[in-house]
C-alpha positions in Angstrom: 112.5 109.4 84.7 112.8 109.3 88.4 111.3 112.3 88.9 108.4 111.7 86.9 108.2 108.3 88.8 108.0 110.2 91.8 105.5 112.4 91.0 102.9 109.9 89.5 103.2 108.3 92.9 102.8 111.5 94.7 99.4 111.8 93.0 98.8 108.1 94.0 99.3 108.7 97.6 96.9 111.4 98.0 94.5 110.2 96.1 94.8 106.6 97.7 94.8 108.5 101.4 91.9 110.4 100.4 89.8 107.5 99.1 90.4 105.4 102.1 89.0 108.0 104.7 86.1 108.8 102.6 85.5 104.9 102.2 86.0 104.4 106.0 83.7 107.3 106.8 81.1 105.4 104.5 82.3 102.0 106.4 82.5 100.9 103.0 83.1 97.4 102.3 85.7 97.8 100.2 88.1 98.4 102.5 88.2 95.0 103.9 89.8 93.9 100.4 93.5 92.4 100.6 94.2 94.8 97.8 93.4 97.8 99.4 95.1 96.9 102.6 98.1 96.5 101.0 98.5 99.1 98.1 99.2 102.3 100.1 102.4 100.7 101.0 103.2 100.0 97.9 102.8 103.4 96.9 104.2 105.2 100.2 106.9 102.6 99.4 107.9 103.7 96.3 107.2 107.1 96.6 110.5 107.5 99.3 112.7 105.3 97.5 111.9 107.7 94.6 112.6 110.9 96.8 115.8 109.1 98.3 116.8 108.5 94.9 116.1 112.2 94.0 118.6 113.7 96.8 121.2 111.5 95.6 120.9 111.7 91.5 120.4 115.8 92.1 123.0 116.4 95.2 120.9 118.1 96.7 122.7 116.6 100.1 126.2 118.9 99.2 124.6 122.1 99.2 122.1 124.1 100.9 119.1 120.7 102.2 117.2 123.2 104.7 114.5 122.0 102.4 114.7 118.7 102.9 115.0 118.5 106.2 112.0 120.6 106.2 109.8 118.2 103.7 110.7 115.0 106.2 109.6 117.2 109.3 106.3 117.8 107.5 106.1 114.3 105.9 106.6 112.5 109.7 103.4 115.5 110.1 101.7 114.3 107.3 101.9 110.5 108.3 100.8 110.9 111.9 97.7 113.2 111.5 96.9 110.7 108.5 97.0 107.6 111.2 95.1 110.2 113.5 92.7 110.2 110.6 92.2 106.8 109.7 91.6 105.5 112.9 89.8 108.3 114.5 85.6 109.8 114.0 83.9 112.7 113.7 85.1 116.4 113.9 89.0 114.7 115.0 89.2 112.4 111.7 88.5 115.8 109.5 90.6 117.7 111.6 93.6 115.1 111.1 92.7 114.9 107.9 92.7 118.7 107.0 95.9 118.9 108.6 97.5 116.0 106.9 96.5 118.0 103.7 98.2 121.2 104.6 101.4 119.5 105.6 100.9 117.8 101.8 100.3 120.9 100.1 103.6 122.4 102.0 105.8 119.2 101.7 104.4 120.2 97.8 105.4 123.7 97.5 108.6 123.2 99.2 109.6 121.0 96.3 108.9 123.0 94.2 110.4 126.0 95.5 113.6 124.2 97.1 112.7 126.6 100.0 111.3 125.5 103.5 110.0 129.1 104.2 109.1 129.7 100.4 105.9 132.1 102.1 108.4 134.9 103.5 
C-alpha cells in the first residue's frame, strides 16, 4: 500500500514540476492561485514520508543502502536545478530543467534496480 502510495505521488511530482515551468514560461495566470502555490508541498511532502516509510517497512537501512544514499544525492540534485528552473529564463530554466529530469529518471532507475551504478 505504501508503495503504491509512493509511486502515485512520484507521478504527481513530476507532473506538478512540469506543469508549473511550462505555466511560468507562459506567465500563466494560474499560477498565482493559492492552490497551486501550495500543492507541490503537499505532494513533495508526502512523497518522502512515503520513501522514509519505505526504508523502514523494507530494511533496506541493515543491508547494503549504496542506493539510497545515491537516490538522496540525486534528489538534493533534482530539487536545486528544479529551483534553478523555476526561478530562472531562457536557455538556463531548460537547462535546469533538463537536468532536474535526468537526476528524476536516475533517482527512478535506481529504485528500480536497488543499484546506484545500475549502467555498469
Amino acid at each position: 500500500m505504501i508503495k503504491h502510495i509512493h509511486m502515485l505521488f512520484v507521478a504527481l511530482s513530476i507532473i506538478s514540476f512540469t506543469g508549473r515551468i511550462f505555466l511560468s514560461e507562459t506567465h500563466s495566470a494560474l499560477l498565482s492561485q493559492k492552490w497551486l502555490k501550495i500543492a507541490p508541498h503537499v505532494i513533495d511532502t508526502v512523497l518522502l514520508v512515503s520513501g522514509i516509510s519505505l526504508v523502514f517497512i523494507g530494511g533496506w537501512l541493515s543491508a547494503d543502502f549504496g542506493w539510497i544514499i545515491a537516490k538522496i544525492v540525486a534528489l538534493l540534485g533534482y530539487i536545486g536545478l528544479g529551483i534553478v528552473a523555476m526561478r530562472s529564463h531562457g536557455n538556463q530554466r531548460w537547462l535546469a530543467f533538463a537536468g532536474a529530469l535526468l537526476c528524476f529518471i536516475y533517482i527512478a532507475l535506481v529504485a528500480v534496480n536497488k543499484q546506484a551504478f545500475f549502467f555498469l
